[in-house]
C-alpha positions as a printed Julia matrix, in Angstrom:
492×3 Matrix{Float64}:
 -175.21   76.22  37.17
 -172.67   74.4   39.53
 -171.89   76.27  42.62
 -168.23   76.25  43.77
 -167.56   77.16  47.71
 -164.45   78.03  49.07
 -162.4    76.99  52.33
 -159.98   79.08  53.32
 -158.07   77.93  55.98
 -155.44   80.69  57.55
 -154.77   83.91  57.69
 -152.34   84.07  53.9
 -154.87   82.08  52.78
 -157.62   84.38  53.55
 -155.84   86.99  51.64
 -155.68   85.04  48.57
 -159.74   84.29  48.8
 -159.87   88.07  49.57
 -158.19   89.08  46.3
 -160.2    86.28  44.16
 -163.23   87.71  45.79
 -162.29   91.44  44.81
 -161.54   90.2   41.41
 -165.13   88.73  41.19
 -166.74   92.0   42.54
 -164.73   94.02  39.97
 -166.59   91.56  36.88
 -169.9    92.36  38.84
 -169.13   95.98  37.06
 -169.33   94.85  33.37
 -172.14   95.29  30.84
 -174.31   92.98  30.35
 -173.22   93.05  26.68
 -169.68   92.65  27.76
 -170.05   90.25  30.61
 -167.28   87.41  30.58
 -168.25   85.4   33.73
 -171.32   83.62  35.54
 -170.98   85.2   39.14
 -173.47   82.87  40.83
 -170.81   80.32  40.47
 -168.63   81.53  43.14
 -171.32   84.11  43.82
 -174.46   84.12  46.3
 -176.81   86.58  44.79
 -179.48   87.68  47.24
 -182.74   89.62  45.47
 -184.46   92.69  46.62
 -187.83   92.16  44.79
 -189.22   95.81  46.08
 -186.27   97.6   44.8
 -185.28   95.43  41.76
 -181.75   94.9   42.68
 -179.06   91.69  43.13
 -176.37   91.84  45.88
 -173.8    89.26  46.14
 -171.79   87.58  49.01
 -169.12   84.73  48.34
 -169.58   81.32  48.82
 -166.8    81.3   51.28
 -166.24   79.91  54.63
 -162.88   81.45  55.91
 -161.36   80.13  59.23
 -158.84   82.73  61.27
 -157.65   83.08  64.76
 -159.05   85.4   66.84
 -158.87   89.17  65.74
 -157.26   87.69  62.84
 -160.4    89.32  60.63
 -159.52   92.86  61.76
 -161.92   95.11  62.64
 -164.3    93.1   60.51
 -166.9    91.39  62.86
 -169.23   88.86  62.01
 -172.65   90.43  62.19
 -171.1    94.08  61.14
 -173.29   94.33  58.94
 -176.48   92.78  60.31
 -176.11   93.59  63.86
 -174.25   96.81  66.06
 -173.11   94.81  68.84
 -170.32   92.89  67.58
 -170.02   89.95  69.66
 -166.31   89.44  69.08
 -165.2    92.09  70.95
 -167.94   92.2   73.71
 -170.2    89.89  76.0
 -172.64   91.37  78.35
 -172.45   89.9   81.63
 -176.46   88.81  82.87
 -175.04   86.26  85.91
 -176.82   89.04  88.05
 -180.36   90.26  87.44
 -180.3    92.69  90.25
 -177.45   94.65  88.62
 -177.48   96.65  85.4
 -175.5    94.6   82.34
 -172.1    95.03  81.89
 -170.24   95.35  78.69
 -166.97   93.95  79.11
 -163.8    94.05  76.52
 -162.28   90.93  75.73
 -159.78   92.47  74.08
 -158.58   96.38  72.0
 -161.0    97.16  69.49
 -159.25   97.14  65.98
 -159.95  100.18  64.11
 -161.31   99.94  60.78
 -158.59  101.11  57.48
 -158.59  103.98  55.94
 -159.46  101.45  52.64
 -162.43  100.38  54.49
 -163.93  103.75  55.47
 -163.09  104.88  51.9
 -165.67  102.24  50.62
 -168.42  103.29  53.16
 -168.35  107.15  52.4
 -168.04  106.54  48.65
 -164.41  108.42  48.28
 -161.19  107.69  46.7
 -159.5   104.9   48.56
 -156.22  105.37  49.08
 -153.09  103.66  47.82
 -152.37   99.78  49.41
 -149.08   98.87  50.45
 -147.61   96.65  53.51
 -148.6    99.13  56.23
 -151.92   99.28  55.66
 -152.43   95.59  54.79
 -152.14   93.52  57.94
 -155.53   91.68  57.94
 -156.97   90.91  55.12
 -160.11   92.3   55.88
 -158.45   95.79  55.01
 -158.95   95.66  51.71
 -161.96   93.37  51.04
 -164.7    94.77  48.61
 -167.13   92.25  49.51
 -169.4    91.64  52.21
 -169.66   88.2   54.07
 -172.57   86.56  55.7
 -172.04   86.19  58.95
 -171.89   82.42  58.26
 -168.97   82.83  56.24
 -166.66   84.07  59.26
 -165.26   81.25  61.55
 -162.76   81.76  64.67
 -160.72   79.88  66.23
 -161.64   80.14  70.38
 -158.75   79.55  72.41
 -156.13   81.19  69.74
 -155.36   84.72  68.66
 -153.96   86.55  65.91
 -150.19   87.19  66.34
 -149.39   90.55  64.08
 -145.85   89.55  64.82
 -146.11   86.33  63.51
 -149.34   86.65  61.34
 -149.34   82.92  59.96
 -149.15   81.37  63.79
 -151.85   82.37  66.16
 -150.73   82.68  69.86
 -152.39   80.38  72.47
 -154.85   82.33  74.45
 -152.74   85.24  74.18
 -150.03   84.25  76.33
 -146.75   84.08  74.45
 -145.99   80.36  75.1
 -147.68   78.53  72.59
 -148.23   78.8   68.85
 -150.23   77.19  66.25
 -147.1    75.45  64.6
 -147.61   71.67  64.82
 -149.32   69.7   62.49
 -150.7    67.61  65.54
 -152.02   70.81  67.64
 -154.56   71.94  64.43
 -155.81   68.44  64.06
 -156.56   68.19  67.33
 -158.45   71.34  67.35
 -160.45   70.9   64.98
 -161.64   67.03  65.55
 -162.38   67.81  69.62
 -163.82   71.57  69.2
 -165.28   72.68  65.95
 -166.15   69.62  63.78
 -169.78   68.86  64.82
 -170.87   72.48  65.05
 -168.91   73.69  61.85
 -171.17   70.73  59.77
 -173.99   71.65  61.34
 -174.33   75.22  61.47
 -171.79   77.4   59.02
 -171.38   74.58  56.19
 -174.65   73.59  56.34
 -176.33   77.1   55.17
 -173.05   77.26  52.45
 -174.79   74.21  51.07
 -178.37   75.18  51.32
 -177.58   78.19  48.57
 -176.16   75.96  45.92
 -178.36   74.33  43.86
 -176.04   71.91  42.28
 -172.58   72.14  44.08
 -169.72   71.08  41.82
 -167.17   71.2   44.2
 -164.68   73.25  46.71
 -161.46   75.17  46.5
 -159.65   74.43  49.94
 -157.13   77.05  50.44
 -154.46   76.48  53.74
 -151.18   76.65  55.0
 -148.61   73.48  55.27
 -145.99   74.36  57.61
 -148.21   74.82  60.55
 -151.03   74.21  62.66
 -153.5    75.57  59.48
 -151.83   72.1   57.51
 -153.42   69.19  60.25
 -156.63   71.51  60.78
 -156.98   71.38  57.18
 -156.56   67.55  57.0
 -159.3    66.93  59.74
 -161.15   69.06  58.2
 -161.31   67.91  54.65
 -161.24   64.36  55.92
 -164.71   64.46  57.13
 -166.01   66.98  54.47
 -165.06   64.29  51.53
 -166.77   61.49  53.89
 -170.2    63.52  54.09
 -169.76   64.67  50.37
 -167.94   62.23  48.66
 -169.41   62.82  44.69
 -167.83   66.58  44.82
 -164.63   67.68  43.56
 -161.82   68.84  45.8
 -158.9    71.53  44.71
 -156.47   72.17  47.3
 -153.69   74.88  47.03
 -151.25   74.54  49.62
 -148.88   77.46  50.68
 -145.1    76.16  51.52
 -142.64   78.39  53.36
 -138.93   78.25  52.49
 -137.15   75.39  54.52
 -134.03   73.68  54.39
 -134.81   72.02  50.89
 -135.6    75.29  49.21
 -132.34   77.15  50.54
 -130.53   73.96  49.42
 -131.52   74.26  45.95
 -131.29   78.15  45.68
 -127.95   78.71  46.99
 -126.55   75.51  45.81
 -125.21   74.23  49.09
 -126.19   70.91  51.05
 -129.51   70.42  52.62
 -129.12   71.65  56.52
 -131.81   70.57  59.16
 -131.84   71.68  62.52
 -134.52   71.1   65.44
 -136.34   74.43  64.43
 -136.25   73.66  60.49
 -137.4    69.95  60.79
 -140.52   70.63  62.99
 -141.4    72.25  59.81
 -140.5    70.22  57.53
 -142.39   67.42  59.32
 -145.33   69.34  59.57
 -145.27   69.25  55.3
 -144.58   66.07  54.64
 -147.84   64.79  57.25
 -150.06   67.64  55.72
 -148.97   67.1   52.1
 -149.49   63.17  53.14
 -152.67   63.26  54.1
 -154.52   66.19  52.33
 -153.23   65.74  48.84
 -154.42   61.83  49.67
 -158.02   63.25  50.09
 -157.68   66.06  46.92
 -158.75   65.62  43.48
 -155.64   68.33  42.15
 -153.24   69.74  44.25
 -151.65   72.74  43.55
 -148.35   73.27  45.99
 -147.67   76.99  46.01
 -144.39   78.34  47.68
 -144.84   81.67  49.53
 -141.96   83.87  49.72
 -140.84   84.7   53.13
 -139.52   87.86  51.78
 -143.47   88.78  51.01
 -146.24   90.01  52.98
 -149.33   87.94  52.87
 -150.8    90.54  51.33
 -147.99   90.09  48.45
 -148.29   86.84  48.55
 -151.75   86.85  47.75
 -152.0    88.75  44.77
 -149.33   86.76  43.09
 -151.01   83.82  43.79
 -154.18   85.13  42.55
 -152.8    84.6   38.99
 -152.86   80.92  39.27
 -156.11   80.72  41.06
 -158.24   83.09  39.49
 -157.04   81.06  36.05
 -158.15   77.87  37.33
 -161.25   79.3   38.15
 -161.99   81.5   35.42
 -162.41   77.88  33.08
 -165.57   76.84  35.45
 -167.21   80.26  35.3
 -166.84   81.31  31.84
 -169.9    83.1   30.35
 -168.56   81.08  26.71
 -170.48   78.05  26.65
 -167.64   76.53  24.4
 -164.74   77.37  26.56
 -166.45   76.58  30.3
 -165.64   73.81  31.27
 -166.14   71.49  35.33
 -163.97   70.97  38.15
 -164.25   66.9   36.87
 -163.13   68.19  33.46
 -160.05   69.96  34.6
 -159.0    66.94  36.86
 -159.08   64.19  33.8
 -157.46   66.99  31.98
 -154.54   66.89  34.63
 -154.37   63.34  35.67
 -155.6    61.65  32.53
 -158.05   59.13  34.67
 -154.87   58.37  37.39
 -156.25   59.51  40.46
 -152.53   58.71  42.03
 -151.27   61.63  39.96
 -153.09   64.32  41.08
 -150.23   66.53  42.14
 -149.22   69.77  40.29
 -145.71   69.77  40.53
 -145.44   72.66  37.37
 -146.92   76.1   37.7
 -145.96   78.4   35.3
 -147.21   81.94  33.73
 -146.05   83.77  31.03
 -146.79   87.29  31.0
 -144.83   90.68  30.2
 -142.04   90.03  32.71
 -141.16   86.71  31.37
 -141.56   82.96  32.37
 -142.15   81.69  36.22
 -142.84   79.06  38.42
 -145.16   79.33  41.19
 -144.66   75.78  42.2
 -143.01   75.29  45.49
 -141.46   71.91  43.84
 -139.87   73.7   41.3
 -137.43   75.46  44.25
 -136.67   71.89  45.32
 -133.47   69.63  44.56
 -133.43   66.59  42.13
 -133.3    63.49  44.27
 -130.2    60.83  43.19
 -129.82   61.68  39.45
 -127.1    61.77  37.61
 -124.87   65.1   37.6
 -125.41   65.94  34.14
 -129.4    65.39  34.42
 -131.58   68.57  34.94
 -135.85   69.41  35.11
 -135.9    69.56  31.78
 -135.12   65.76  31.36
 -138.3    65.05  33.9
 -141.23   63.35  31.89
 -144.51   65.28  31.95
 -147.04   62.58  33.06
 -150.18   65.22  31.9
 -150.15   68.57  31.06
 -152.49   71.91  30.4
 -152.22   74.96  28.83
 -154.58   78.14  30.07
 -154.73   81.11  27.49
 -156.5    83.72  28.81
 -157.32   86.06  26.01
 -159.37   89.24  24.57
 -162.81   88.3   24.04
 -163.56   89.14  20.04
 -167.17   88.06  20.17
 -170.76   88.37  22.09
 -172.1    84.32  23.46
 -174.92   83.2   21.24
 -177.0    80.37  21.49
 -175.23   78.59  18.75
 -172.06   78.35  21.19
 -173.96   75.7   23.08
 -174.21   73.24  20.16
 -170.36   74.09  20.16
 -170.23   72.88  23.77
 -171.31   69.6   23.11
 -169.46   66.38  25.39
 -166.08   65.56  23.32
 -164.81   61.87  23.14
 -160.9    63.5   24.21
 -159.9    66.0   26.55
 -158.99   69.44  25.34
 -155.08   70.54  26.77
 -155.79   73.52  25.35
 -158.25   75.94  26.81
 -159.15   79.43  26.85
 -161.02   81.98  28.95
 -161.63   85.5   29.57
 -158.85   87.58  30.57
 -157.45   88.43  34.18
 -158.99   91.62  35.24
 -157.36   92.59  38.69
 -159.25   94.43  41.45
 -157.36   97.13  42.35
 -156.51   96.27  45.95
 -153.47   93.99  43.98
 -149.58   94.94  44.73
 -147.54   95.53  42.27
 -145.99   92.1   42.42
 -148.34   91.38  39.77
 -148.17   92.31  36.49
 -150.73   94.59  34.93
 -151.52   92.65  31.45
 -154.65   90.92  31.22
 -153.25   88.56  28.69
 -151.34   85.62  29.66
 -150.87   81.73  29.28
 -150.43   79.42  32.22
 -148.74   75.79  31.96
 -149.92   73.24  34.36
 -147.95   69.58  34.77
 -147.66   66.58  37.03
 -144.3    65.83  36.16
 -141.62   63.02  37.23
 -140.46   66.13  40.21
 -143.49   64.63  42.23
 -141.16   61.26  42.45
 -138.07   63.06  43.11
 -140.38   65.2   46.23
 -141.49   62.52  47.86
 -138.34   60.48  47.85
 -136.44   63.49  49.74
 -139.85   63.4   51.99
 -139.11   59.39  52.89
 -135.42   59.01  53.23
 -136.21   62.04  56.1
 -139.28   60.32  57.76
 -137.1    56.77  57.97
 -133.95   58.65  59.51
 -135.42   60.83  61.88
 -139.4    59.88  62.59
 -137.45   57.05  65.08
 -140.28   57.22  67.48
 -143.27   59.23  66.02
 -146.63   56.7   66.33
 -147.24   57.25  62.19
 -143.93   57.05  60.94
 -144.66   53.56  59.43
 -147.94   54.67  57.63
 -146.06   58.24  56.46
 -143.69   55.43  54.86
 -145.93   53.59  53.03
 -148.07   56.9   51.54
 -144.67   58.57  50.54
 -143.75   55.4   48.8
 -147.08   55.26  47.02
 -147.21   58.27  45.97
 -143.17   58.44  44.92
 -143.7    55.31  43.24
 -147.0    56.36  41.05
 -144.28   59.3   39.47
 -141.37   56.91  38.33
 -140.58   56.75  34.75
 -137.67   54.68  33.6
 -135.24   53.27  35.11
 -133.26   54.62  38.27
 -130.45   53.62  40.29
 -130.73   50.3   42.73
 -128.82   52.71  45.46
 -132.52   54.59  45.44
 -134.13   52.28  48.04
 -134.84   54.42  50.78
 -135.0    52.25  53.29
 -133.98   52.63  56.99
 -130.15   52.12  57.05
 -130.07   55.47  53.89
């Protein structure tokens, strides 16, 4: 078995672990003659030898701001007093203790109480869907939850915590989460929370980092993994990366010129530092774009598709068709480490073809007028089928599974089964195929990325190192020939 934990960093992205995780609990369900996953890989199972039975928490560690996680605390379900909304106050041993509130109590959702009394929950939609913790099925260890101190959960602006509660400051520069994480959390995170996530694997394959890139989330992130990869450097790292809309994305969908102002290039720049620096530390990295038009809720569950796929291949109960987080990156970079960027994301399923790449809503970058994405050369490709299961695992599968000399672009798994906390963004067949490439868009990307970092990052103290990573990366994506006008240099 090789354990798989997951970082989610954010409050979207903790809606997409929380709709993996309900996916996982719904396979829990399955006979054991019709079982199409190994839980324990992204699956703590805990043993009650008196009573003969297996519960389950995920091997998750999921970062929020304050009252981001609802009216879930940590130690709900170990402990009564739930020390994120109270402290007693013992400064005075002469007086009785106090219990003071920090802060309104959020009430738990109708979802939630559902699950505890055992009745029909009721119907999810926006409303009812603000924190994730809403609709989770599973149940953390308390060493799962982590909070940021100083910043709280904004319900107006879920994706940007507020400073200390005041109004004045948000979690929206690249700079501010990197910051907070390297001066306040990094020693004691190691130390305490990681460190039991990696006593209950006994062979850890890897991680699925999950974060935002347009914000705070995007340099926390890139602190974070930074020191992770230098502790554990023999793992494997996915990242998937939610990108807002911006200036290039508009562009490209309503087919006018590229517009930045102040507002719009903060957040920009805070993409091209966190794409920089965290895809630089990533085995695969999977750039999702997030609909502003979506809740996170939404956004979750569409996401889910592309996740849960990926995942599905290192879990699979098929001996022939399982396959390791090392085995999925050869498959997608062919051995070239510099081309570990998933610019193509596409499913097919009953409502037709889409992209869930946030490249594919970008513009082409200096290429002719009658080019277009389907001239781009595919660098490595991979094909996901996820299909009806026709047979019971033997033993004989395993001499099936034996090392091959090539890699397989063609793989297979069990199919999608969707908790039923999903909206109905998704579609409802199990049966779909997703196509993953690193394609020539990653050149075109990171081209856009540089002419904007020489033109406007006049004064910023990394603007010559963001240079000379944009390049590299641009550079390890050209096929071909292009135009000598394509320099990029500082007089574009």
């Amino acid at each position: 078995m090789h354990e798989v934990i997951t970082i989610s960093v954010s409050h979207r992205s903790n809606h997409l672990s929380t709709q993996f995780f309900n996916c996982q609990e719904a396979l829990l369900y399955r006979g054991k003659d019709d079982k199409l996953n190994d839980a324990e890989v992204f699956l703590n199972p805990t043993i009650d030898k008196l009573s003969k039975t297996v519960s389950y928490n995920p091997r998750a560690l999921l970062w929020d701001a304050k009252t981001g996680n609802g009216s879930l605390g940590t130690f709900q379900y170990s402990d009564s007093n739930d020390n994120d909304y109270y402290f007693n106050d013992k400064s005075n041993d002469n007086r009785a203790d106090k219990t003071i509130l920090t802060h309104p109590k959020i009430e738990k959702s109708a979802y939630q109480i559902a699950l505890d009394n055992g009745t029909q929950p009721p119907k999810l939609n926006k409303e009812n869907t603000k924190y994730w913790s809403d609709y989770s099925r599973m149940i953390y260890s308390p060493s799962s939850l982590n909070i940021l101190n100083d910043w709280y959960h904004n319900t107006e602006n879920p994706n940007r915590p507020d400073y200390k509660k005041l109004g004045e400051r948000s979690f929206d520069k690249y700079f501010v989460g990197y910051e907070e994480f390297k001066n306040n959390y990094l020693q004691d995170f190691f130390d305490n929370n990681m460190h039991r996530k990696l006593e209950e694997c006994d062979s850890l394959q890897g991680f699925n980092i999950i974060t935002d890139m347009d914000n705070g989330w995007g340099g926390f992130t890139s602190a974070l993994l930074t020191e992770l990869k230098d502790d554990l450097p023999k793992n494997s790292y996915f990242t998937w990366a939610f990108h807002e809309e911006d200036p290039y994305t508009k562009a490209y969908d309503n087919k006018t010129p590229i517009k930045i102002n102040k507002k719009s290039f903060g957040l920009v720049a805070n993409k091209i530092r966190a794409t920089a620096n965290i895809s630089e530390n990533s085995d695969l990295f999977f750039p999702i774009f997030s609909n502003n038009n979506f809740s996170n809720w939404e956004v979750g569950s569409y996401s889910c598709l592309l996740f849960d796929s990926i995942n599905s291949v290192l879990q699979s109960n098929y001996p022939s068709e399982r396959k390791s987080m090392e085995y999925l990156t050869n498959c997608l970079t062919l051995g070239d480490s510099s081309r570990n960027i998933m610019s193509s994301m596409k499913v097919n399923h009953n409502e037709g073809l889409k992209n869930y790449s946030y490249y594919s809503h970008l513009p082409l970058y200096n290429r002719p007028s009658n080019f277009t994405e389907d001239n781009l050369h595919t660098f490595a490709s991979c094909n996901i089928k996820r299909e009806e299961r026709h047979k019971s695992v033997s033993e004989n599968e395993k001499e099936i599974n034996k090392e091959r000399k090539m890699i397989e672009t063609e793989l297979t798994t069990y199919p999608f089964i969707a908790a039923d906390t999903f909206a109905n963004v998704v579609p409802s067949d199990h049966f779909y195929e997703m196509t993953i490439k690193s394609d020539e868009k990653c050149r075109d990307v990171f081209k856009m990325y540089g002419d904007l970092v020489s033109r406007c990052f006049v004064t910023d103290d990394d603007r010559e190192d963001l240079k000379d990573k944009l390049e590299t990366v641009s550079s390890a994506y050209e096929y071909g020939w292009y135009d000598d006008s394509d320099s990029g240099d500082d007089n574009y």
